[in-house]
N, C-alpha and C positions, 0 to 999 in steps of 0.2 A: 633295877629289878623292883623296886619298892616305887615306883614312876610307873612301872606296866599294873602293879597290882591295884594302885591309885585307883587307874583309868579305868580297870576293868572295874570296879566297885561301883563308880561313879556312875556308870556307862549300866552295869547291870540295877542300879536305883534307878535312873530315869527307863530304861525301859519297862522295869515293873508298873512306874506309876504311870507310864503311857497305856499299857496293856488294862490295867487298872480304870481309871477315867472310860476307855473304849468302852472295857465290861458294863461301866455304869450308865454311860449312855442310852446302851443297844437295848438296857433293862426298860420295859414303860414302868412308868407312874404310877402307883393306887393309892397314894397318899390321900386321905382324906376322899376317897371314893366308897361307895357303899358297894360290893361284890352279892351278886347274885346267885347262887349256886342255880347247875343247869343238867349236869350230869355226874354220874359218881360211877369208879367203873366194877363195883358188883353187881351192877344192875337192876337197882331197885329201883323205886319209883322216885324220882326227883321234884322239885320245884319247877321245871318245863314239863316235867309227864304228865302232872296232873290236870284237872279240867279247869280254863281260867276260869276266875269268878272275877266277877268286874261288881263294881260297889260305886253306884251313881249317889247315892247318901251315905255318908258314915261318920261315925261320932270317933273325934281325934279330941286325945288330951295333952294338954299344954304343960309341960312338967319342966323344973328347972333342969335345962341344957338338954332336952330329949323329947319327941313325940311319940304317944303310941298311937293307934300303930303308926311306922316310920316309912313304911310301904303300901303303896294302894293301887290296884288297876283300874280305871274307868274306859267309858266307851269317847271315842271319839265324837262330837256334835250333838250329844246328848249332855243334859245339864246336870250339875255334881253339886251340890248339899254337902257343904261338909258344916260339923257342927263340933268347935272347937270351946271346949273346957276349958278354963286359964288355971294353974297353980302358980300363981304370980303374975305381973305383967309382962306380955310377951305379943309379938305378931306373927302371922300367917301370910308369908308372901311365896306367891308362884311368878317372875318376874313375867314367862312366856304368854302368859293369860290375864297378866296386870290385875293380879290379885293382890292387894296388902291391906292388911285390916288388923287391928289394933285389938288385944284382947285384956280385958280385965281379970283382976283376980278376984277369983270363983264364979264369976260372969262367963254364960254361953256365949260366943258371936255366934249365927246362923253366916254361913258364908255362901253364895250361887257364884257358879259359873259355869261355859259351857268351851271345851276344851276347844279349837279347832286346826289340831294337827296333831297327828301322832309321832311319838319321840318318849322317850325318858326324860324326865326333867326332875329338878330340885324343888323341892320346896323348903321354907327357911323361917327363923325368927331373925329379923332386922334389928334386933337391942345389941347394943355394942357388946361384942364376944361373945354372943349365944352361940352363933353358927360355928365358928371356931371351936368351940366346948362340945358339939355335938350336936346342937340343935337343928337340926336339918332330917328331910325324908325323901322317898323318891317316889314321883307319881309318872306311873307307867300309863299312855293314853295308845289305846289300837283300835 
C-alpha cells in the first residue's frame, strides 16, 4: 500500500512539471521587448487610432541606461536627422541602416540616414551593459 501511494506521488510530480514546462513553452516571450499598446477595449482612442506623425528630424537624448524619446516613426526613403545629446558617453546604433556613431558628453552628434525598408527595428547604445540596463528604442519605418 505505501508502494501504490509512492508511485502515485511520484507519477503525479512529474506530470505537473510536464504539464508545467508545456504551459511555459506555448507562452511567447516579451522579455526585454518594448509593447506597443494598439487597442483598449472601452473604446477610446488608442495609440493606433490616432493620426501617425512621422518625424524625419528629431532631437534624442542620450541619458544613462535610456533614450528620450525611446519611440519614433519615420518615412521610409526619406532621410532622418536625428540629433543626439550625450549625458555621458554613449552610442547610437541602428545595426539595419549601419548607423553607429559615437556620442560625447554633453556633445550633439548630428546623425543622417535614410531608412530603406520598412519594419520595427531597435536602436541601441553599444557600451558594455547599456542595452541590457535599458538603453535601447524602437524606430518604426513605413
Amino acid at each position: 500500500m505505501l508502494v501504490l501511494v509512492v508511485v502515485a506521488a511520484a507519477g503525479g510530480f512529474f506530470l505537473f512539471q510536464a504539464l508545467e514546462q508545456s504551459a511555459k513553452q506555448s507562452r511567447p516571450s516579451v522579455a526585454g521587448q518594448m509593447l506597443i499598446p494598439v487597442s483598449t477595449q472601452s473604446g477610446s482612442q488608442t495609440t493606433a487610432d490616432k493620426p501617425k506623425v512621422y518625424h524625419q528630424a528629431i532631437d534624442i537624448e542620450s541619458r544613462s541606461f535610456s533614450f528620450a524619446p525611446n519611440v519614433f516613426r519615420v518615412k521610409m526613403g526619406e532621410s532622418v536627422t536625428a540629433t543626439v545629446t550625450a549625458r555621458g558617453e554613449h552610442t547610437f546604433v541602428v545595426d539595419e541602416f549601419h548607423v553607429d556613431e559615437k556620442t560625447q558628453d554633453g556633445e550633439k552628434a548630428t546623425i543622417r540616414f535614410t531608412p530603406d525598408k520598412k519594419g520595427v527595428f531597435s536602436f541601441y547604445c553599444s557600451r558594455p551593459g547599456h542595452r541590457q540596463a535599458g538603453q535601447q528604442g524602437v524606430l518604426i519605418v513605413e
